[in-house]
Each structure stands twice: as structure tokens, then as C-alpha cells.
C-alpha positions in Angstrom: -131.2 -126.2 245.0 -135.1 -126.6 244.4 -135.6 -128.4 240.9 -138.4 -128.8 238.8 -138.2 -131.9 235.8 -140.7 -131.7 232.9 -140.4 -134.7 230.8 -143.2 -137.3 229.1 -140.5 -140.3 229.1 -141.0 -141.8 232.3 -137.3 -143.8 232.5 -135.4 -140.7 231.4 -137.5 -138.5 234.1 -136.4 -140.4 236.7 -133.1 -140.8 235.9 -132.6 -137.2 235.6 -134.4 -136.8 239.0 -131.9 -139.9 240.7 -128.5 -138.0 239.0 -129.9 -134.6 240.6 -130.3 -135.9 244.0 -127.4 -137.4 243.8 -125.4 -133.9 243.6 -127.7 -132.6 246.7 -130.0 -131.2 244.6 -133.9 -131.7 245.9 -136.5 -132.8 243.1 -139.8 -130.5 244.4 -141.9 -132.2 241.2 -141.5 -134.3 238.6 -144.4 -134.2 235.8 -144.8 -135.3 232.2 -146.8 -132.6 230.3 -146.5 -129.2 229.8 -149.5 -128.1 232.2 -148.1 -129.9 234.9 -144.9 -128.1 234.7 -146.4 -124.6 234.8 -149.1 -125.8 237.5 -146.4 -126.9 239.8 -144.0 -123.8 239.3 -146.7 -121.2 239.9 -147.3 -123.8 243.3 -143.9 -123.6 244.0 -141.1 -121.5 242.5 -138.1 -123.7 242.2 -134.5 -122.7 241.8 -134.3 -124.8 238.4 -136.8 -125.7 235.8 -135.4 -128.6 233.5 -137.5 -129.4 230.7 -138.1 -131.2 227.5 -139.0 -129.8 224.2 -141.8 -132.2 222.8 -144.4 -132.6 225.3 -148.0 -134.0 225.0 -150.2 -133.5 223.9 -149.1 -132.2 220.7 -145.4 -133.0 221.0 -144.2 -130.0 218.7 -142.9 -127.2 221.7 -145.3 -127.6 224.5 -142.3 -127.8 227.1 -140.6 -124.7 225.3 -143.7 -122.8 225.1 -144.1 -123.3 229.1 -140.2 -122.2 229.9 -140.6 -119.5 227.7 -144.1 -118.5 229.2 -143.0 -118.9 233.1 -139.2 -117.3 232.8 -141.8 -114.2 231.9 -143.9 -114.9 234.5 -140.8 -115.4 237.1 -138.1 -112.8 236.5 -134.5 -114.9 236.0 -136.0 -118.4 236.4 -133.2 -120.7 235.6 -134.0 -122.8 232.5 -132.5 -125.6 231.1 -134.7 -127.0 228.4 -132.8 -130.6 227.1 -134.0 -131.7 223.3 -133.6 -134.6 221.3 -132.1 -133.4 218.2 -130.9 -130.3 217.8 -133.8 -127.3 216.4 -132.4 -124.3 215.5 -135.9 -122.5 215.8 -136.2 -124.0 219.3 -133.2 -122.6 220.3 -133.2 -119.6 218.6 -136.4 -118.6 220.5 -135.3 -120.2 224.0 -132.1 -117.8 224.2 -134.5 -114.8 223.1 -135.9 -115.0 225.9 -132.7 -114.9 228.3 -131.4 -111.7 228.0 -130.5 -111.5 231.4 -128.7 -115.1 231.0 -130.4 -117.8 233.2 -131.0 -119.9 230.4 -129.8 -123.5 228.6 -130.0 -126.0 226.0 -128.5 -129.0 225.7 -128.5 -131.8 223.8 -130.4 -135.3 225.7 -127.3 -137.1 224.4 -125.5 -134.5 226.8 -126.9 -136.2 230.0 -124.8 -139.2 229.4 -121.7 -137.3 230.8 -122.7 -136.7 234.0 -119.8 -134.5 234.7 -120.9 -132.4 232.2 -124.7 -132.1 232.7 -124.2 -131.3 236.3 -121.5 -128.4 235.4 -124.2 -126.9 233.0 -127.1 -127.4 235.3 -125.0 -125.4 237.7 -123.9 -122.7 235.5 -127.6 -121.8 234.5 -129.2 -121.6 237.7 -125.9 -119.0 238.7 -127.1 -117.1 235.5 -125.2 -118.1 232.7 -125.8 -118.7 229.2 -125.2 -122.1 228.3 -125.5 -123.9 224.6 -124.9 -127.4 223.3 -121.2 -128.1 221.5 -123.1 -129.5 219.1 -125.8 -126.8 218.8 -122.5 -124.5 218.3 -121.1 -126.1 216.0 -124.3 -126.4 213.5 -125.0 -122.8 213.7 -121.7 -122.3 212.8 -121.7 -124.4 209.7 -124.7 -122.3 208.5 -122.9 -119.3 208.1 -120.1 -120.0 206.7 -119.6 -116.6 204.2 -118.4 -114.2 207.5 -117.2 -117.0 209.1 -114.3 -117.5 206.1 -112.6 -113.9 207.9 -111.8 -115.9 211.3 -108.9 -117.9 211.9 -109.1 -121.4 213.0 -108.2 -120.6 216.9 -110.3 -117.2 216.7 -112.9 -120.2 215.6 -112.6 -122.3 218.7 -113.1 -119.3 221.1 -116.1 -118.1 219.4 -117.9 -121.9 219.7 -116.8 -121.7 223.3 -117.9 -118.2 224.0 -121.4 -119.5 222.9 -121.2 -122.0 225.1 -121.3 -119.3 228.0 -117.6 -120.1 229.0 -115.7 -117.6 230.7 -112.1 -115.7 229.5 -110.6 -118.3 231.9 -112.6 -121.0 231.3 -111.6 -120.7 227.4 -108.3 -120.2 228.6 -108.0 -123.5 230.3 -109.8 -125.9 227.7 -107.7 -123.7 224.6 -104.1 -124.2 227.1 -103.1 -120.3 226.3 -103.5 -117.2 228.2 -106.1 -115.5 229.6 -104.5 -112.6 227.6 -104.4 -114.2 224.5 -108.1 -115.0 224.6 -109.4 -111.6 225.1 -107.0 -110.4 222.2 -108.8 -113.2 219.9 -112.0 -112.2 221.3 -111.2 -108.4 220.3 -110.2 -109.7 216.7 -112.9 -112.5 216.3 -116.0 -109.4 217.4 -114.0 -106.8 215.0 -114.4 -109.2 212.4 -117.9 -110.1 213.0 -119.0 -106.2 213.3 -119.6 -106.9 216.8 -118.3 -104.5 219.3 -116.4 -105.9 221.9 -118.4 -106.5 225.8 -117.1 -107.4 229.1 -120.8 -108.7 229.8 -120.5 -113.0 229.3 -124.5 -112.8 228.7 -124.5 -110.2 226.1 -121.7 -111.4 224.3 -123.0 -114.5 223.9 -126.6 -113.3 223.1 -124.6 -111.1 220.3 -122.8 -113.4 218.7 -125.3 -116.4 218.5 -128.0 -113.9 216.8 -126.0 -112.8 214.6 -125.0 -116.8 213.4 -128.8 -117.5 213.7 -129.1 -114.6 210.6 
């Protein structure tokens, strides 16, 4: 696919830009600020926008504030917006603005397993919903009070459905049914006052606003 990379750090750019091609994937630009990113997607609509958080020249959410700004000028653009420590504001306000899925953030750390990045790279521009583990796992700590009514396993599905995983996919990491995952689902939402939703995007959306509070 078409990707556009937004990112002031010239080594990691390009490294980002080498491990895409190297999956078949063809780099259309590759810009440092936040301008450039939304000059060259209104030039050229790519299949992909990665992009950082901090951007010049202010380094505060210029690269967010351009995803944010062209996924409402392009209807679905796939996002995947990479940051270097994890913002709960950031990401709060990044999966606002997927409510059709098509959205991502990950952790720069996260690059480092290539394996990984690529998977989540590809599950974003198919229209998924995808979160850093670690992103997860902090929104998680902070609300612990309605958290204390899941069990541990009901616990492990919940961080992976906010990761955007599938029934199946949760299936396979957890080693148990594909059954026994949508009972704990069932149980997990119940408890959470969160009616239950075949829809990945929605449940996700769901339950990661109601952690964010």
C-alpha cells in the first residue's frame, strides 16, 4: 500500500520508511513537520498515514492535530500515530476520532519488533482499532474501583479486546476457545455496564472510554 511517514527524527524516519518497503509497502513521502504531512496527503491520498506525536515547531501535538484534522478531511484514512511515552490525553482524543475504526497508537518502543509493528500497520489500514499493550495496561491501572468486579482471565481479554484483537485472535494468544472467550466477554461487558456488541470497533471504542473516565 501507499504510505505516508511524518516524523522530525531523521534516523528513525528512515528506518520506518526502509522496514515498510521491506514488506512491499511503497513510501509516497516522507516529511518532518506537521505541514508537510497534511500538504503531501491533500497532494496525494495515501493508503496509510504513520505519524509522530511531537512535531515542530512546537513539539506538543502538531502531528496528532494533523491526523486528527485529515482523517476528517478523508473519510476512513488509516492512521497510525507512534509516541514516545505513553499520553493518555493523546490517545484519548486520537481514538475519538475513529469511530469507524481505522485508527492506531503504538508505543515507538513498539517498532523494535518488527513482527509486531508490521501486524499493527496492517490491521489499521484493513480498519481496525489498534492500541499499545502498554497503553492498555496503564489505562487499566487507573481505574482500578470497577475493575476489582473482573476476574483475572475476564482481565486479560478485556486488555486484548482493546488492542483491537479479534474472538479468535484472543482465543489463540489466551490457548482456550473461541467459546470461552465470548462467554468472558458477555461476563466482563455485564460487569462493566456495557452491553455486549458483535461490532470489534465499537466494542473497543466502548470499553476504552469508559477506562479513560
Amino acid at each position: 500500500m501507499r504510505v505516508v511517514i511524518a516524523e522530525d527524527g531523521i534516523l528513525i524516519r528512515e528506518g520506518i520508511a526502509g522496514l515498510l518497503r521491506r514488506f512491499g509497502h511503497e513510501v509516497v513521502a516522507a516529511v518532518g513537520t506537521a505541514g508537510e504531512l497534511v500538504a503531501a496527503v491533500h497532494a496525494a491520498p495515501p493508503d496509510l498515514v504513520v505519524t509522530d506525536v511531537r512535531m515542530p515547531p512546537g513539539f506538543t501535538d502538531e502531528g496528532l492535530q494533523a491526523a486528527i484534522a485529515l482523517r476528517a478531511a478523508f473519510a476512513n484514512l488509516p492512521v497510525l500515530v507512534l509516541s514516545q511515552y505513553v499520553e493518555q490525553t493523546y490517545a484519548a482524543e486520537l481514538l475519538d476520532s475513529g469511530r469507524n475504526g481505522y485508527v492506531g497508537y503504538l508505543l515507538k518502543d513498539r517498532i523494535g519488533d518488527v513482527a509486531e509493528f508490521v501486524d499493527a500497520v496492517d490491521r489499521v489500514a484493513a480498519g481496525h482499532t489498534v492500541v499499545d499493550p502498554e497503553v492498555v495496561m496503564q489505562l487499566l491501572g487507573r481505574r482500578r474501583d470497577p475493575l476489582q468486579r473482573l476476574t483475572p482471565r475476564e482481565r486479560d481479554v478485556l486488555a486484548l479486546m482493546a488492542e483491537g484483537r479479534s474472538n479468535a485472535a484472543i482465543a489463540r494468544t489466551l490457548v482456550v476457545s473461541e467459546a470461552a472467550v465470548s462467554k468472558h466477554i458477555n461476563s466482563l461487558l455485564a460487569k462493566l455496564d456495557l452491553p455486549p456488541d458483535e461490532d470489534d470497533h465499537r466494542r473497543v471504542r466502548a470499553v476504552l472510554a469508559y477506562l479513560r473516565g
